[in-house]
N, C-alpha and C positions, 0 to 999 in steps of 0.2 A: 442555433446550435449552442450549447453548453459549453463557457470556458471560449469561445471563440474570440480570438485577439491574445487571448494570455497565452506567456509560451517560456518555460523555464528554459535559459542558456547554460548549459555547463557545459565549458571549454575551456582546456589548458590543463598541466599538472597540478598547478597553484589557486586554481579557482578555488573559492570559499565555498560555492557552494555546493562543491561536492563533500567537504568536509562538515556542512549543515546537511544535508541528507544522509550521512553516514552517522552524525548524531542523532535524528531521527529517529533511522531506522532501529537502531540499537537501543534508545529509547523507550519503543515500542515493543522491540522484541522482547526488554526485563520486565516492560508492567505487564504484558499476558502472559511473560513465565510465572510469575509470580500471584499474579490473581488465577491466573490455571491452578497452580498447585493448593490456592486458599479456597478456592472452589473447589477444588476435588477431594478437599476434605468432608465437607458438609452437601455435599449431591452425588451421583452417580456421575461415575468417567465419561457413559455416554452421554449423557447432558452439557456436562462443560465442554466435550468435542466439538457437540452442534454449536454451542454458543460460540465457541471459538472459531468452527467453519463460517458463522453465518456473519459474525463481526471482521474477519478477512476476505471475505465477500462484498460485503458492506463497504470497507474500505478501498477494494479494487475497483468496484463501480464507481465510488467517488471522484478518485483518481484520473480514471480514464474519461468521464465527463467532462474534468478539469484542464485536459491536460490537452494540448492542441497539436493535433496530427495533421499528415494529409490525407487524403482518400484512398482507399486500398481500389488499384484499376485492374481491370479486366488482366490486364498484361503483367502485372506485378505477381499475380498468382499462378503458381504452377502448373 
């Protein structure tokens, strides 16, 4: 399995590393505002959407590969 033994902790008000994924995230959200709108100049809007659906796609599968869960059971499901 992918990512198995890694497991990010964030616990507490003060933890850092919630303030490193909130820089992140925000990080990521100015450069594809920004390359959106630099691309939507020079292609069609439908184009930049796909690239942009297909690259936060891309990025959630990585993620969820990475990232270390438990097993979703029988009983956990409604």
């Amino acid at each position: 399995m992918a990512g198995a033994g890694r497991q990010l902790v964030v616990r507490g008000p003060g933890c850092p590393a919630r303030a490193l994924l909130a820089l992140a995230s925000a990080a990521c959200y100015g450069l594809v505002d920004l390359s959106g709108g630099l691309l939507s100049r020079r292609l069609h809007f439908a184009v930049v959407t796909f690239l942009g659906q297909v690259g936060g796609l891309l990025s959630a599968v990585t993620a969820a590969l990475l990232a270390s869960a438990e097993p979703v059971r029988p009983v956990d499901a409604p």
